[in-house]
N, C-alpha and C positions, 0 to 999 in steps of 0.2 A: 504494500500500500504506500502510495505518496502522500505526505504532507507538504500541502502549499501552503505559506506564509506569506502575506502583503500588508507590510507595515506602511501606514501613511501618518501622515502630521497629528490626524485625528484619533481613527481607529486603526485595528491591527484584525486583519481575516485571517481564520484559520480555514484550512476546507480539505477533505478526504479525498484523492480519487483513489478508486478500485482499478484501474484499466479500461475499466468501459464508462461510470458514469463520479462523479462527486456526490457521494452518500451524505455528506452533511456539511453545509458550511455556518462558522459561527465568528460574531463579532466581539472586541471588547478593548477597552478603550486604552493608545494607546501611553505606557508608561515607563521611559527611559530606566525608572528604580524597581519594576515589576522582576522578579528573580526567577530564573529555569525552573526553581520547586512551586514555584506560584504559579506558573503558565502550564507546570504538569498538573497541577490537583486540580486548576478550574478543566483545562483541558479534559482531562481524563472522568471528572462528575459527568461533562457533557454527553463524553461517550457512553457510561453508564447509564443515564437517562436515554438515551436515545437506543440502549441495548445494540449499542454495536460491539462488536467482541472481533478486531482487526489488530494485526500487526503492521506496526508502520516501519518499514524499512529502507524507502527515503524521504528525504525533505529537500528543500528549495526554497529561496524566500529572497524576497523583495523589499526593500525597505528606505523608505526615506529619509528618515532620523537615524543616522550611524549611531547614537549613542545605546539602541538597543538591539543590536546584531549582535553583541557580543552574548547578553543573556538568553537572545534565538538559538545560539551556536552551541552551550551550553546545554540546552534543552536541548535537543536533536542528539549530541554525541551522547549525552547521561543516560536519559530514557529511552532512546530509540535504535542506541549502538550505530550511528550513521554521522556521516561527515555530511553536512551540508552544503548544496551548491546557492551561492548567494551571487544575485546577477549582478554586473557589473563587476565586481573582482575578477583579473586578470585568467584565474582557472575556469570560470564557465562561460562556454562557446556560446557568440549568438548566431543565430541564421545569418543576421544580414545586419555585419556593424553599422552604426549610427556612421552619416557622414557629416560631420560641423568642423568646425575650425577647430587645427592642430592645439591640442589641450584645454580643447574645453570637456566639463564634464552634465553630461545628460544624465537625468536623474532615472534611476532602473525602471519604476514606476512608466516612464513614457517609452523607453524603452520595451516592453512585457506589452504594454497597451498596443505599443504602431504592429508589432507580430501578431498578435491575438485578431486585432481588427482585417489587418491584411488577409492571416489564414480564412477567416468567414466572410470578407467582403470585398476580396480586390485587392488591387490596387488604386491608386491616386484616390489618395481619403484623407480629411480631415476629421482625425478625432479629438471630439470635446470632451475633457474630466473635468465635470465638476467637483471638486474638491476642494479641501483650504485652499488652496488657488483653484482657477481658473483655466486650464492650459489646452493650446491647439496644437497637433500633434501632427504633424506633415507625413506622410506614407508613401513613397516612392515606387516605382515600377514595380521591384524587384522586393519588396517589405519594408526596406531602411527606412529609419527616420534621416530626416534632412534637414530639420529645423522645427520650429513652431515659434509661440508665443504663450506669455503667462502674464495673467491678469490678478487682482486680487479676487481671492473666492467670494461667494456670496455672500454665506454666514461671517467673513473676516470683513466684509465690506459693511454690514449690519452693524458688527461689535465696535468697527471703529465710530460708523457712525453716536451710537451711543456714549461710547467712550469720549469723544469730542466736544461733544456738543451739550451741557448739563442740560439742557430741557428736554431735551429727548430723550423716550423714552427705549428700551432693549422691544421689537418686535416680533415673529416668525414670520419666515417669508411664506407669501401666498400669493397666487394670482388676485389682486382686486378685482372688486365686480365694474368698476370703470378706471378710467385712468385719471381724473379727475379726483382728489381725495377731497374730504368734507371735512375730516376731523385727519389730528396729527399721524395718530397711524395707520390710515388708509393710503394718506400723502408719502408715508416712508415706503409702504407696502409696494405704490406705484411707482413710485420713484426706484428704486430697485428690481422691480421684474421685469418693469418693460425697458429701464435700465442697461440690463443685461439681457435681454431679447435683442437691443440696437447691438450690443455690444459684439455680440454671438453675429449675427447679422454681419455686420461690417467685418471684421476680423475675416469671418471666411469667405464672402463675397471678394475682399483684396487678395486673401491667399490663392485664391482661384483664377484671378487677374493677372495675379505674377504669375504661377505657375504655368501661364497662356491653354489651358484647360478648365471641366467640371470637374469639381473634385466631391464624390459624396463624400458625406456628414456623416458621423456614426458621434451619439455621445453614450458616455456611460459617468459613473460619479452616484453619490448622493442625490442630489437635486435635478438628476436629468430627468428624471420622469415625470417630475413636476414640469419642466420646459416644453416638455415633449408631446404631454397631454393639452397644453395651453397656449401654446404658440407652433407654427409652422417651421420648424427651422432644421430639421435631423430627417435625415434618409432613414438611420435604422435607432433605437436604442438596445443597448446590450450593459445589461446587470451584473454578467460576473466575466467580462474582457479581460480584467487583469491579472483570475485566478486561472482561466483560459492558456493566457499568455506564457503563463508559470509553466503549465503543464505542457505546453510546447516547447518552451525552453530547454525542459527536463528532458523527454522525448528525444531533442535535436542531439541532446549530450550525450545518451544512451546509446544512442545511434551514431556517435563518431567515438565512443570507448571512452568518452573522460569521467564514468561514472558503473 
């Protein structure tokens, strides 16, 4: 059994594949001082609840906060007797290196997303994460990423506003029922979704411009399916791309022996 790991700024997914399908994915929040014995006991209640009774004997993980790789790595060698392949580090192969400018570093996350997206839809795609940021994710012929752009996320664009501003108040984002607010937080509500509907909008309308082609939209993230349901803007939405992308990654390595 494979365990996938996708640690992001916020949350941190675990998820099982058997070979054929992901028996359970689970989230929980994530935490730089959370310790390998911590991640095994919640871990391990879940599987008991859910009466799965598997051997996990690799991992792979993703992660945007280095600070908690090391307690990943930890957890995988202790309980699960397995070296972990962690993308981006020098030892795990990817399909199709990222092409940017000689020493910049792409964060795995978009990396795991532009493969995932490509194997299910192509080529030439812009994928949207909503996530603590924002990010468009360029897709090449051939799978590679080429570039993108990163925005502030929604919920990080909410909190500042709050934070900024003492009369205003903290809101959840939602589609308003007009764009017009009446009262303060309807006025933040709209000002933020259709916000970043313009924002979504323009970003890949220009990326599509340079690129002298269409390019589908694929988002996935938190908040895309709120976008998704309420504005026009996304060819496809896809819910678990990143845990996807994991498992292709793994795959590609199994099948060149570095695993």
């Amino acid at each position: 059994m494979l365990l996938c790991i996708d640690t992001g700024n916020t949350n941190t997914v675990f998820s099982i594949w058997d070979g054929a399908r992901f028996l359970c994915t689970w989230r929980i929040a994530t935490d730089h001082r959370r310790t390998a014995d911590e991640y095994f006991v919640w871990l391990r209640s879940l599987m008991r609840l859910h009466e799965l009774d598997v051997s996990i004997d690799a991992c792979i993980i993703s992660s945007t906060v280095p600070r908690v790789v090391f307690n990943l790595r930890v957890l995988c060698s202790r309980y699960f007797d397995t070296r972990p392949l962690v993308v981006g580090r020098p030892d795990c192969l990817l399909p199709a290196p990222p092409r940017v400018d000689a020493g910049a570093v792409v964060g795995p996350d978009r990396i795991v997303n532009t493969w995932a997206a490509f194997d299910r839809y192509g080529p030439h795609l812009t994928v949207v994460d909503f996530g603590t940021a924002t990010t468009f994710d360029v897709v090449d012929v051939d799978g590679a990423y080429v570039g993108g752009v990163i925005a502030p996320g929604v919920n990080l664009s909410l909190e500042a506003l709050h934070m900024g501003a003492a009369s205003l108040p903290h809101v959840d984002i939602t589609r308003p029922a007009q764009v017009i607010g009446t009262n303060t937080v309807a006025c933040i509500q709209s000002g933020v979704f259709w916000g970043y509907v313009g924002l979504v909008r323009e970003i890949c309308s220009r990326i599509a411009a340079e690129r002298g082609r269409a390019m589908k939209i694929i988002a996935t993230g938190g908040l895309a399916a709120l976008f998704d349901q309420s504005a026009d803007l996304f060819d496809n939405w896809d819910d678990d791309l990143t845990i996807h992308g994991l498992r292709l990654i793994f795959d590609h390595n199994r099948e060149a022996g570095n695993v």
